[in-house]
C-alpha positions in Angstrom: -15.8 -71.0 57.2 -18.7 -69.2 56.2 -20.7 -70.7 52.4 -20.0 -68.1 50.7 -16.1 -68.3 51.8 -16.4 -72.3 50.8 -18.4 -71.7 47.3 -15.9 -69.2 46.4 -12.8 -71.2 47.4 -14.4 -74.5 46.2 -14.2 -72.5 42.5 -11.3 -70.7 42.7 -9.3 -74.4 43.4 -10.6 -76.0 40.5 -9.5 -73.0 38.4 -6.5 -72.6 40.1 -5.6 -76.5 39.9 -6.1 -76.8 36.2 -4.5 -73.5 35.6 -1.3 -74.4 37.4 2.2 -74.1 36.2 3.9 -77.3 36.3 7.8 -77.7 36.1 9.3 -81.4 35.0 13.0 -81.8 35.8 14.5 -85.0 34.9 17.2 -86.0 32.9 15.6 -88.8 30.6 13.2 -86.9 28.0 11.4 -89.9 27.5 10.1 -89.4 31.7 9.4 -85.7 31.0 7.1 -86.6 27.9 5.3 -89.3 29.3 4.4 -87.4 32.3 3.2 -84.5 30.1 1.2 -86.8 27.7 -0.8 -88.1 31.5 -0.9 -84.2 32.4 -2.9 -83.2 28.6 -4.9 -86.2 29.2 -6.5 -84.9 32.8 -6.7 -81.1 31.4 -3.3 -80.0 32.9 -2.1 -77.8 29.7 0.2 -75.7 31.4 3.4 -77.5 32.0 7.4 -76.8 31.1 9.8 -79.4 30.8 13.8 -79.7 32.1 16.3 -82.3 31.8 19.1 -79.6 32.2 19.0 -79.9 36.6 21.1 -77.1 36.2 18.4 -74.8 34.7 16.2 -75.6 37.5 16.6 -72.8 40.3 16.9 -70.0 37.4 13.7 -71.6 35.9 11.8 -71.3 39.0 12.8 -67.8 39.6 11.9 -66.3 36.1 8.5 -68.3 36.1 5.6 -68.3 38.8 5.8 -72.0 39.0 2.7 -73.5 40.8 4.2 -77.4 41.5 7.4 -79.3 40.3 7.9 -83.4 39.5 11.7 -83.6 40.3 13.7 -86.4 39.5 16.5 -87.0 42.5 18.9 -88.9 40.8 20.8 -86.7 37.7 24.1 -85.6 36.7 25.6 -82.3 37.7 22.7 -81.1 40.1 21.0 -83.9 42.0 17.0 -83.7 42.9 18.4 -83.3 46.8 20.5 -80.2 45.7 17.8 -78.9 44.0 15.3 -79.7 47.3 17.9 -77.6 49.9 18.3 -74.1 47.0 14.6 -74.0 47.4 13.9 -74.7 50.9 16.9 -71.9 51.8 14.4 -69.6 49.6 11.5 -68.0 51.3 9.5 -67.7 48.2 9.9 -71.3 47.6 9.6 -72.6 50.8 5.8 -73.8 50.5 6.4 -75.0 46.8 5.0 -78.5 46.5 7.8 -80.5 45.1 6.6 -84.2 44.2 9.9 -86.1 44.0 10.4 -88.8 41.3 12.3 -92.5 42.5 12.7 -95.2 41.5 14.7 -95.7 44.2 12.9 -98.4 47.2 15.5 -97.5 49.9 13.7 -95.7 52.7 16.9 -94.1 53.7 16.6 -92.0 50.2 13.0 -90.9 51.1 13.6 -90.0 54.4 16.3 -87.6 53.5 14.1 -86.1 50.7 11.4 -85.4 53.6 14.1 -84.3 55.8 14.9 -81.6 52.9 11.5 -80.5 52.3 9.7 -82.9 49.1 5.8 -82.8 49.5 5.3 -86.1 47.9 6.6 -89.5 46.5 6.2 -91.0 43.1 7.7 -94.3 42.2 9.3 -94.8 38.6 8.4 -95.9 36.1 4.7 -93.6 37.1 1.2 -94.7 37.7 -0.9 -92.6 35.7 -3.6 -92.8 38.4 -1.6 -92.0 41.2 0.4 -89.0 39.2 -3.1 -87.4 38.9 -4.2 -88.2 42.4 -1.4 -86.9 44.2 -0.7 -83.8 41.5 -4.9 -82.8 42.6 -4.1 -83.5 46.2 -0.7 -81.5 46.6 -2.4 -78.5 43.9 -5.6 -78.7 46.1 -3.4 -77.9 49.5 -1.7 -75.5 48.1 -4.5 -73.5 46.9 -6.3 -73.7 50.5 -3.0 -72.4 51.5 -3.1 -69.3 49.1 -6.7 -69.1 50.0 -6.0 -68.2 53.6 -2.9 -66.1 52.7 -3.9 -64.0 50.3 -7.8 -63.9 50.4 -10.0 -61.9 53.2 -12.3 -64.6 54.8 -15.5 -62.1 55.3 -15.9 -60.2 51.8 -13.7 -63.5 50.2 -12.1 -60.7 48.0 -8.4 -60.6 47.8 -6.3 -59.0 50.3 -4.2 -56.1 50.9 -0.9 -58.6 50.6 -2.4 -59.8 47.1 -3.4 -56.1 46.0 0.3 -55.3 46.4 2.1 -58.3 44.5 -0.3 -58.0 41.4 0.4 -54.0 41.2 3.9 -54.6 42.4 3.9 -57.0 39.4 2.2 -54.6 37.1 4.1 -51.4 38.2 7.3 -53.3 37.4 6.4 -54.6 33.9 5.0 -51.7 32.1 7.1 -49.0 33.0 5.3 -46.9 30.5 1.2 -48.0 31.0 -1.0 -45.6 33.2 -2.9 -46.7 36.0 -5.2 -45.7 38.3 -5.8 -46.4 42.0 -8.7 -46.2 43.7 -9.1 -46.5 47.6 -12.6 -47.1 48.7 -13.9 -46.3 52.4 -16.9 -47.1 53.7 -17.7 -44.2 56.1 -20.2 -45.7 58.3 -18.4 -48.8 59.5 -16.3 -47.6 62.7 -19.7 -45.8 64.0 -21.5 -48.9 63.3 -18.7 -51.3 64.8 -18.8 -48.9 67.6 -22.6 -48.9 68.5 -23.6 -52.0 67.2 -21.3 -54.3 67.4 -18.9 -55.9 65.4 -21.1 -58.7 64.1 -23.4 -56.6 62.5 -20.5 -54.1 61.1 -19.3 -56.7 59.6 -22.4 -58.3 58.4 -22.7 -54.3 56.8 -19.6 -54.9 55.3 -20.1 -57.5 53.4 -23.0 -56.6 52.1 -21.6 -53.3 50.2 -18.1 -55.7 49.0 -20.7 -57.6 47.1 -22.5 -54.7 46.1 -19.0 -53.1 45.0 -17.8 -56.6 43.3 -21.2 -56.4 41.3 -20.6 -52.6 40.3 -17.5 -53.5 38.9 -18.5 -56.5 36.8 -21.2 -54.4 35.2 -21.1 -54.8 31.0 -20.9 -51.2 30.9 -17.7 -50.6 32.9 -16.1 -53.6 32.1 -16.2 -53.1 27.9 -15.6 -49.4 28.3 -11.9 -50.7 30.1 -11.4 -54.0 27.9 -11.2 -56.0 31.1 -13.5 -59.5 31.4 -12.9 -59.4 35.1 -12.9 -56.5 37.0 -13.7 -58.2 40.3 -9.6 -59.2 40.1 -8.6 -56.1 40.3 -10.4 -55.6 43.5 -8.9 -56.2 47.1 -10.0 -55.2 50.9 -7.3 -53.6 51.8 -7.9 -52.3 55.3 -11.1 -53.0 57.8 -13.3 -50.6 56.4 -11.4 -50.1 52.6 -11.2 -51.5 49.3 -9.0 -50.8 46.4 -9.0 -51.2 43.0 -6.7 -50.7 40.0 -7.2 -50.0 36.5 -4.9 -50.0 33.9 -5.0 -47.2 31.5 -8.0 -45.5 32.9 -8.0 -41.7 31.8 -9.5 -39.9 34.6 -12.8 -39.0 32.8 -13.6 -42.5 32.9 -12.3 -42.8 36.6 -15.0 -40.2 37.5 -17.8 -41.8 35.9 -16.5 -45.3 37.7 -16.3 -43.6 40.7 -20.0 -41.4 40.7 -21.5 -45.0 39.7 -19.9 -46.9 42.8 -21.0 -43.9 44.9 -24.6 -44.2 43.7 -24.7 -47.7 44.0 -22.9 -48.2 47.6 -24.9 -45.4 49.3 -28.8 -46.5 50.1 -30.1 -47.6 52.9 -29.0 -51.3 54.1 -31.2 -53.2 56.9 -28.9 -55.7 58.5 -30.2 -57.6 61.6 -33.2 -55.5 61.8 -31.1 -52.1 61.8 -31.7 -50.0 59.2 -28.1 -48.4 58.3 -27.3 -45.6 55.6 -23.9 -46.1 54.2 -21.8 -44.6 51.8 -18.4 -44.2 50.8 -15.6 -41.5 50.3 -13.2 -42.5 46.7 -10.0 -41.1 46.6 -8.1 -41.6 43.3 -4.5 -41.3 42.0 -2.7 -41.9 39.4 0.7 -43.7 38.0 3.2 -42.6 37.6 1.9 -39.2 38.3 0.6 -39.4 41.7 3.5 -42.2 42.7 5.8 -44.3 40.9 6.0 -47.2 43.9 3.0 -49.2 44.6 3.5 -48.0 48.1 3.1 -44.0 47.1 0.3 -44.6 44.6 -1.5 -46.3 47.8 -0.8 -43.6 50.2 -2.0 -40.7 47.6 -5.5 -42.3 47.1 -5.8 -43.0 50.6 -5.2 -39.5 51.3 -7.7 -38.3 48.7 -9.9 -40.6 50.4 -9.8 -39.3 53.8 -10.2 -35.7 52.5 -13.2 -36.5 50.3 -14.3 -38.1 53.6 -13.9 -34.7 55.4 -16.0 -32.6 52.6 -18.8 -35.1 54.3 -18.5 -38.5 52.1 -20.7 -40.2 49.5 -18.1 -38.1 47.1 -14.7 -38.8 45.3 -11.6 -36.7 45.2 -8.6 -36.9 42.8 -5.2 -36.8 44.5 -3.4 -33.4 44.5 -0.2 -32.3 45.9 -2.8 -30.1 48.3 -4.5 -32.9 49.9 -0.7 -33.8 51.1 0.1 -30.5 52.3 -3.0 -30.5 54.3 -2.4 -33.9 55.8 1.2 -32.7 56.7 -0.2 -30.0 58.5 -3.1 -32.2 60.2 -0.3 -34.6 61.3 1.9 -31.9 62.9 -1.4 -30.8 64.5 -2.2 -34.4 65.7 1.1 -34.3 67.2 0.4 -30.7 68.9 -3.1 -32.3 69.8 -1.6 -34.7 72.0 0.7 -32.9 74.1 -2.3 -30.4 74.6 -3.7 -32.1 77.4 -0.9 -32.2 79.6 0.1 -28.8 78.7 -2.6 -27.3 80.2 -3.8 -26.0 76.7 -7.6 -26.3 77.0 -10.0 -23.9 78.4 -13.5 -23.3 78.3 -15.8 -20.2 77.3 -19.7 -20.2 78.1 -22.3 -19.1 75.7 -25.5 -17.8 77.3 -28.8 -19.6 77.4 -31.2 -17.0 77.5 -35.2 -17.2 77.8 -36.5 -14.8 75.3 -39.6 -13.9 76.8 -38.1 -11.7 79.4 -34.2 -11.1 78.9 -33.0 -14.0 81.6 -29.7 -15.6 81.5 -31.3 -19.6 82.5 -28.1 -21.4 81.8 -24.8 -21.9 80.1 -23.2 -23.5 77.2 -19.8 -25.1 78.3 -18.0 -25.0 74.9 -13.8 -26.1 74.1 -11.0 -24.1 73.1 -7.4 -24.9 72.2 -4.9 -21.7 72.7 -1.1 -22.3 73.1 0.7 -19.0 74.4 -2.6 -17.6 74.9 -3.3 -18.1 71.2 -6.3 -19.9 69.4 -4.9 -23.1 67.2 -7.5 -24.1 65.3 -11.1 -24.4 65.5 -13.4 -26.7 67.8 -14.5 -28.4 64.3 -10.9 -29.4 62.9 -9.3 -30.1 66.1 -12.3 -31.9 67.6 -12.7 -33.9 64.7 -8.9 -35.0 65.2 -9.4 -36.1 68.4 -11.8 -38.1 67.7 -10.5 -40.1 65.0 -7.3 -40.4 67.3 -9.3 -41.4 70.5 -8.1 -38.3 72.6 -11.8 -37.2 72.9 -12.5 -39.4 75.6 -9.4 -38.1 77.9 -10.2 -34.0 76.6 -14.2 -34.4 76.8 -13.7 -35.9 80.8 -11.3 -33.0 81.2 -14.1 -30.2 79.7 -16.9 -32.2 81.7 -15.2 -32.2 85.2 -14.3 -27.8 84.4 -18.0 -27.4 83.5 -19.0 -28.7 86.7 -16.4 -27.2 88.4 -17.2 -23.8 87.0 -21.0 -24.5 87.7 -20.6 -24.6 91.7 -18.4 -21.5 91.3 -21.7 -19.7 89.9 -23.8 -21.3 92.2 -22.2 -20.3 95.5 -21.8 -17.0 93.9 -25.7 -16.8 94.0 -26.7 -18.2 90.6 -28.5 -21.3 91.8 -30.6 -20.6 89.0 -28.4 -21.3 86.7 -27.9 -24.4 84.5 -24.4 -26.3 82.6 -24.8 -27.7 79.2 -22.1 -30.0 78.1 -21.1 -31.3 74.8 -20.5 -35.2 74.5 -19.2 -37.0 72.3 -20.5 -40.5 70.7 -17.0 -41.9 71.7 -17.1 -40.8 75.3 -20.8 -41.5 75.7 -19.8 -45.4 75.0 -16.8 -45.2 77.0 -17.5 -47.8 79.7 -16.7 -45.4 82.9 -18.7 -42.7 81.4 -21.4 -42.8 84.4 -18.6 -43.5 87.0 -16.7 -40.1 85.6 -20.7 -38.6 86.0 -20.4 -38.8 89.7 -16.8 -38.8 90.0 -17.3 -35.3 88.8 -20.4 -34.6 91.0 -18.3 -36.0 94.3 -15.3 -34.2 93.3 -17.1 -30.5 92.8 -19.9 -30.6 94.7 -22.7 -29.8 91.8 -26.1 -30.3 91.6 -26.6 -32.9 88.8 -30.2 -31.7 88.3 -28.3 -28.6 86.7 -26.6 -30.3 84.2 -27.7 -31.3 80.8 -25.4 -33.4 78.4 -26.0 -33.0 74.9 -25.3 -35.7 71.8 -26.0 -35.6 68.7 -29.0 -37.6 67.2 -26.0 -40.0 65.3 -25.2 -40.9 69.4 -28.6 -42.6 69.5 -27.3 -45.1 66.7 -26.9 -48.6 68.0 -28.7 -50.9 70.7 -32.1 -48.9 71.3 -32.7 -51.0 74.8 -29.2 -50.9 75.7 -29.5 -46.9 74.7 -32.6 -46.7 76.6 -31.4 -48.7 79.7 -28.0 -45.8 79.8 -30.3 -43.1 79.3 -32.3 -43.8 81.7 -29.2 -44.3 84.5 -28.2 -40.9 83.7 -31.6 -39.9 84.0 -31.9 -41.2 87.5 -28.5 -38.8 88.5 -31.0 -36.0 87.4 -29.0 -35.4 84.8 -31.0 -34.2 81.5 -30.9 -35.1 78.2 -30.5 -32.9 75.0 -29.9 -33.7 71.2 -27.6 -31.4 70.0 -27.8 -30.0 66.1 -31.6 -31.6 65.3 -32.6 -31.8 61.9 -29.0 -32.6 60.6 -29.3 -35.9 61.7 -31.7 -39.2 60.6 -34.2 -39.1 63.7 -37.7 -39.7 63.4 -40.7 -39.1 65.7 -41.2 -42.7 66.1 -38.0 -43.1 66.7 -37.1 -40.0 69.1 -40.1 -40.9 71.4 -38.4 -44.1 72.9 -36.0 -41.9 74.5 -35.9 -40.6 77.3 -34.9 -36.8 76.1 -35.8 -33.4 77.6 -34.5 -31.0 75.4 -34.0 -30.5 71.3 -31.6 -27.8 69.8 -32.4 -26.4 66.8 -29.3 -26.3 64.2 -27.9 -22.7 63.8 -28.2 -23.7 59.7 -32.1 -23.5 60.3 -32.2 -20.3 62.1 -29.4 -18.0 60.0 -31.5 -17.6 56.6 -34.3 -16.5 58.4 -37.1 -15.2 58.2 -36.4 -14.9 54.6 -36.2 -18.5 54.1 -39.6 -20.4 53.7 -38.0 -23.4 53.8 -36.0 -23.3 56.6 -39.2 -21.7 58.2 -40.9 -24.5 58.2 -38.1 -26.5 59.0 -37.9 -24.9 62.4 -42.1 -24.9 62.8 -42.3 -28.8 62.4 -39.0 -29.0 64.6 -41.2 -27.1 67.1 -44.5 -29.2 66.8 -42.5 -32.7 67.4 -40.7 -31.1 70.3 -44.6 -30.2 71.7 -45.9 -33.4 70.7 -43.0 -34.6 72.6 -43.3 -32.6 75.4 -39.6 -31.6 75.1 -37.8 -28.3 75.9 -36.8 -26.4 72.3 -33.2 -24.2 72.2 -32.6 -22.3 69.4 -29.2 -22.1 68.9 -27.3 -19.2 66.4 -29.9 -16.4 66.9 -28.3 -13.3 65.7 -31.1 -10.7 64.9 -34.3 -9.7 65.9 -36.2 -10.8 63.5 -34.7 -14.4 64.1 -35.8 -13.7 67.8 -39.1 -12.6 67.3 -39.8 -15.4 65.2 -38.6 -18.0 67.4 -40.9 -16.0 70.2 -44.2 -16.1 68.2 -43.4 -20.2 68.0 -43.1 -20.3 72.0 -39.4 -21.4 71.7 -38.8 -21.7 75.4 -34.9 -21.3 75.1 -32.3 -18.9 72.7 -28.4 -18.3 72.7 -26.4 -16.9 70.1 -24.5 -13.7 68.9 -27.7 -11.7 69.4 -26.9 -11.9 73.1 -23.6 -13.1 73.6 -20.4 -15.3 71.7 -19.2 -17.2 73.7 -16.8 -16.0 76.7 -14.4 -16.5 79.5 -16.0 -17.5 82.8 -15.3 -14.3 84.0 -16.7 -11.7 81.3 -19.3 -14.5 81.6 -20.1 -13.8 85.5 -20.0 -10.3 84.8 -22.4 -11.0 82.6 -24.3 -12.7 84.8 -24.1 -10.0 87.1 -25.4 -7.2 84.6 -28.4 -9.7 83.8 -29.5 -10.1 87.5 -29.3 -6.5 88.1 -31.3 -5.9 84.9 -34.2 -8.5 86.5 -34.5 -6.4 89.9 -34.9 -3.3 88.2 -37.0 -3.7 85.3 -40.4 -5.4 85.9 -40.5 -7.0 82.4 -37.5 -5.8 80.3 -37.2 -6.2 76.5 -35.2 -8.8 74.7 -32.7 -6.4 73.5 -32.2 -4.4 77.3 -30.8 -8.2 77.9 -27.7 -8.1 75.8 -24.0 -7.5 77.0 -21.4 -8.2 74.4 -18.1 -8.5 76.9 
C-alpha cells in the first residue's frame, strides 16, 4: 500500500466510521435507547431503531444501512431468521451484523457464526466493549469498501463506484440534467509501451492529482454549488477518468473542460523522463445523450475517442455523428481483420529521386488496402486502426517481407543501384522478434540489407535511450539504415537526435507544400537542413510537387526528393517501367534536367 493510498484510506475510515448508518433491532425499547444514548455519546449520530423484527429485512432494503445490533431472541422473527434473509442476499452478504445475547450457551453462538453474525455482545451491554467492537467491525468494513470500490494507484474511486452513485442518481431524479465527462489521457499506452509500466503509472498519477485539484478549485466548485467535486470523480479505465455533474448546462461544461485541458497538458518529468501529456474530453449529456448510466458512458467515451482522433488536448460534445462514425470504424475493424488473410494488401512504390541530375536512387515501399481491386480507405484511417487493434505488427511484417521481396526482383533485374524504404511502426519496432523477422526476411529473399532503410517516426525514439540506442545499433550492424520519418512534427532536439545512431531525416510534406511563399515554413526547412549537416545525416524531402519547391530544396543541397513532381506512388510494375525510362534517360543524356526525369505512369 503506497502513503498516499494509506493517508487517504486512514481519513476516509474515520469519516466513514462516524458517518455510518446503524440499524437497532430488538424487541425491548428500553435495549434500543440505551444503546443509542452509548452511540451519541462516542459521536455515532446516525442510527435507526426497530423493535418490530418483522420490519427488519424491508428496513435494510429501503436504507443503505452501514452495520446492524440485532437481538436473536424476539417474537414473530427471530435474530437467526433475520441472519439467514440476509446472508441468502448478495447485497447483504458482507453486512456486519453484531448479534445481541444474553444467552451464555455456546451452542446459541455457534449457530449465529454458522449463519453469518460478525460479532458477539453480551446483555445487558458494556458500554466500552459496544464502542470497541462497533470501531472494529466499522473499521473492517471500510478497508473492505476501500479495496472494492477505490483504485489503489490514483486512490480515486472506481469504475464500480462511478456506476452505483450515477446508477443511484439517474434513478432518483428522473427529471435533473446531468453531464458526463470521460477523460483520457492520450499519452499513457505509448508511455506504458516504451517506458514501462512503472513510470506510466507513476505519469498517471501525477495528472489524477492534477485533475482532483482542478476540480476542487473555488471557481468551479461555487459556479456548480458542489463542496466536493473530487466525489464525483472516478478512474474508470487504465488510462480514463470520469466525472459527473448534475445540472451542468453545457456552457459551463466547456469552460470545465478547456480548464482541465490547460491544466492536464504541460510537460511532466517523471523518473528523469521528460513526458508531454494531455488529454481528449468527451462529454454527453442526460437524458439527452442516454437515459441508462450505461449509454450516457458509452456516448462520452465515444466523444472522447473522436476528440482523440482531431489530435487530443481538445473536448468534443457527443453527437449522434460521432456514433455513426464509430459504427462505420467498427464494421471497418471487422473488414480490417479478415484483410490479412484475404490477400487484401499490396504495395505501390513512390520514387526517391536525386535532384541534381534526374536519378531514380531508391524506393518508398508504401501500404494499400483494395478489396475487389477497389481502394477501402486511406493508409491514415485504416493504419491508425490497426494500430490501436494490434494488427499492425502481423500487416507491417507482411509489407516488410514484400518490400524486400520486391527489392531483389529490381535488383536482378539490374537495378543494384537501387534502395527500399520501409515504413515501421512504434508497435512493430518494440515487437520482441522484430530483428529476427529482419533477417528472417533477408534469408527468405535474398536482399542486400545495406539497401534497406527503415523509417520511424521521431515519437518511436520515446522510451529507454540506452535500450533504444543498444536496438539501433543491432540493426545498424545488419547494415540496415536508419531514417526518421515526418521531422519537425515530432518533439526531437539536436541534443537529443545526436545519441542516435540515424542516417537519414525526411522532411514533412507540411513544410514543403506552402513553399516558397511561406517564410515560415522556409526556414523551417533551412534549420531542418543545418541540424541534418551538423549531423552529418542524409536529408529527403518528401511532397515536392513544383519546381519552385525543387529548386529550392536544390539551392539547400537537399541530397534526396520524391513526390508528385516526379511520380505518386505506383504499382511495382508501372514502377519498373519507370525505372526503365529513368536508366535509359541516364545513358543518353550526359546531365539531364530535373524535369526530363519525370514519368507520371
Amino acid at each position: 500500500m503506497t502513503d498516499q493510498f494509506a493517508k487517504l484510506l486512514n481519513k476516509d475510515l474515520i469519516e466513514r466510521i462516524y458517518d455510518s448508518l446503524f440499524l437497532l433491532v430488538d424487541d425491548e425499547a428500553l435495549v434500543t435507547d440505551f444503546i443509542q444514548l452509548y452511540l451519541e455519546d462516542k459521536g455515532f449520530n446516525n442510527i435507526m431503531s426497530l423493535t418490530q423484527s418483522e420490519a427488519a429485512i424491508d428496513t435494510i432494503k429501503n436504507h443503505p444501512v452501514d452495520i446492524v445490533l440485532l437481538d436473536l431472541v424476539m417474537p414473530k422473527v427471530s435474530g437467526f431468521e433475520i441472519l439467514t434473509q440476509l446472508r441468502k442476499h448478495s447485497q447483504f452478504q458482507y453486512l456486519p451484523v453484531i448479534v445481541l445475547t444474553s444467552s451464555t450457551d455456546a451452542q446459541t453462538k455457534l449457530r449465529a457464526l454458522e449463519l453469518g453474525a460478525t460479532d458477539f455482545l453480551a446483555k445487558p451491554v458494556d458500554p466500552s466493549e459496544l464502542v470497541l467492537r462497533v470501531r472494529n467491525c466499522l473499521t473492517v468494513r471500510a478497508y473492505q469498501t476501500q479495496l472494492t470500490y477505490y483504485d489503489p494507484l490514483t486512490c480515486l474511486p472506481n469504475r464500480q463506484l462511478f456506476i452505483q452513485r450515477l446508477t443511484h442518481i439517474v434513478s432518483n431524479n428522473k427529471s435533473q440534467s446531468l453531464s458526463i465527462f470521460t477523460i483520457c489521457l492520450d499519452q499513457h499506452r505509448r508511455v506504458h509501451n516504451t517506458l514501462g509500466p512503472l513510470i506510466a503509472d507513476e505519469l498517471l498519477s501525477a495528472v489524477a492529482e492534477n485533475l482532483a485539484a482542478t476540480c476542487q478549485s473555488a471557481d468551479i466548485t461555487e459556479r456548480l454549488g458542489i463542496t466536493d467535486l473530487t466525489r464525483m470523480l472516478a478512474r474508470t479505465a487504465p488510462d480514463e477518468f470520469s466525472l459527473m455533474l448534475p445540472s451542468c448546462e453545457p456552457d459551463c461544461c466547456a469552460q470545465l473542460a478547456e480548464k482541465i485541458n490547460r491544466s492536464l497538458s504541460h510537460k511532466y518529468v517523471v523518473d528523469d523522463h521528460e513526458i508531454f501529456a494531455c488529454v481528449s474530453i468527451g462529454i454527453a449529456f442526460y437524458p439527452r445523450d442516454g437515459e441508462s448510466p450505461n449509454q450516457l458512458i458509452k456516448s462520452a467515451s465515444a466523444a472522447s475517442a473522436y476528440a482523440r482522433k482531431q489530435g487530443g488536448n481538445l473536448y468534443k460534445f457527443y453527437s449522434a455523428d460521432i456514433d455513426t462514425n464509430d459504427k462505420k470504424r467498427l464494421s471497418l475493424d471487422t473488414a480490417l481483420r479478415k484483410a490479412l488473410e484475404n490477400n487484401e494488401f499490396a504495395l505501390v512504390y513512390q520514387p526517391k529521386v536525386d535532384p541534381s541530375n534526374g536519378k531514380v536512387i531508391g524506393a518508398e515501399a508504401l501500404l494499400r488496402w483494395r478489396r475487389f481491386g477497389l481502394n477501402v480507405s486511406s493508409p491514415e484511417v485504416f493504419i491508425s486502426m490497426a494500430e490501436e487493434n494490434g494488427l499492425i505488427v502481423p500487416i507491417g511484417e507482411w509489407a516488410f517481407n514484400q518490400a524486400c521481396k520486391q527489392l531483389s526482383i529490381w535488383h536482378h533485374q539490374g537495378f543494384s543501384h537501387l534502395s527500399m524504404a520501409v515504413n515501421v511502426s512504434a508497435p512493430q519496432f518494440y515487437e520482441p522478434n522484430f530483428l529476427n523477422n529482419l533477417l528472417k526476411a533477408k534469408q527468405t529473399n535474398n536482399v542486400n540489407l545495406n539497401k534497406i532503410t527503415i523509417e520511424i517516426t521521431e515519437s518511436t525514439l520515446m522510451g529507454d535511450a540506452e535500450t533504444l540506442i543498444e536496438k539501433l545499433n543491432v540493426i545498424k550492424d545488419f547494415g540496415v539504415e536508419i531514417s526518421i520519418d515526418d521531422f519537425g512534427t515530432g518533439y526531437s532536439s539536436l541534443s537529443y537526435l545526436k545519441r542516435f545512431p540515424i542516417d537519414e531525416l525526411k522532411i514533412d510534406r507540411s513544410f514543403i507544400e506552402d513553399l516558397p511563399s511561406s517564410a515560415s515554413d522556409l526556414s523551417i526547412v533551412k534549420a531542418i537542413v543545418a541540424m541534418a549537416e551538423s549531423l552529418q545525416l542524409r536529408l529527403v524531402a518528401e511532397g515536392v510537387e513544383t519546381e519552385d519547391q525543387l529548386n529550392i530544396l536544390q539551392s539547400l543541397n537537399c541530397a534526396c526528393v520524391q513526390g508528385y513532381y516526379y511520380s505518386k506512388p505506383v504499382s511495382a510494375e508501372d514502377f519498373t517501367r519507370y525505372l526503365i525510362h529513368n536508366q535509359a534517360t541516364q545513358t543518353t543524356t550526359q546531365e539531364p534536367s530535373a524535369p526530363d526525369a519525370r514519368i507520371n505512369p
